[in-house]
C-alpha positions in Angstrom: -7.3 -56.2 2.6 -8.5 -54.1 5.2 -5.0 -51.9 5.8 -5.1 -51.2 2.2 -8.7 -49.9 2.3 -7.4 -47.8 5.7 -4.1 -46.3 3.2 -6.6 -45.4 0.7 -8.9 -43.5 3.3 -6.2 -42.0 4.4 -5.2 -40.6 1.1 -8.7 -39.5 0.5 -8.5 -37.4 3.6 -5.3 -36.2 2.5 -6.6 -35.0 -1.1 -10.1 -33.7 0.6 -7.9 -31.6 2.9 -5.5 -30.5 0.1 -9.0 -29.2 -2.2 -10.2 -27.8 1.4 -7.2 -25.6 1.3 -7.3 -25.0 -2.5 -11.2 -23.8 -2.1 -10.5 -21.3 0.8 -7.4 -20.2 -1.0 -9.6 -19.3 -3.9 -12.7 -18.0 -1.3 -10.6 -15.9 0.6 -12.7 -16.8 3.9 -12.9 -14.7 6.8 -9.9 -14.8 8.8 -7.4 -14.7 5.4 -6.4 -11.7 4.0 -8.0 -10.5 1.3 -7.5 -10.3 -2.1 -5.6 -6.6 -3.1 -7.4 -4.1 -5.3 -5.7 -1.2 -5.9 -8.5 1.1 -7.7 -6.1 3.4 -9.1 -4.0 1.2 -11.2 -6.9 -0.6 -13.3 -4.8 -3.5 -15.6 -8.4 -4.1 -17.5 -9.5 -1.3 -19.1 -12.8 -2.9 -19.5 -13.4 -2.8 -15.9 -13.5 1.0 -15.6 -17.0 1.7 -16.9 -19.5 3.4 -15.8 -21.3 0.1 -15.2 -18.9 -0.4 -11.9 
């Protein structure tokens, strides 16, 4: 009973870490590079207003 409660910490730990990674990935924390915005190629055309 108790080593299958320690697997399934252990795959908690594992999916926390994996969403840990997925968050900062999607964050872009210090010490990533971050995310590329080239200003003179706009895709949305929508983003060019005046409102920006």
């Amino acid at each position: 009973m108790h080593i299958q409660r320690m697997e399934h910490e252990d795959m908690f730990d594992t999916l926390l870490d994996i969403a840990m990674e997925v968050v900062r990935l999607l964050t872009f924390q210090p010490g990533r590079a971050p995310p590329v915005r080239r200003r003179k190629a706009p895709v949305n055309h929508s983003d060019t207003g005046p409102v920006r």
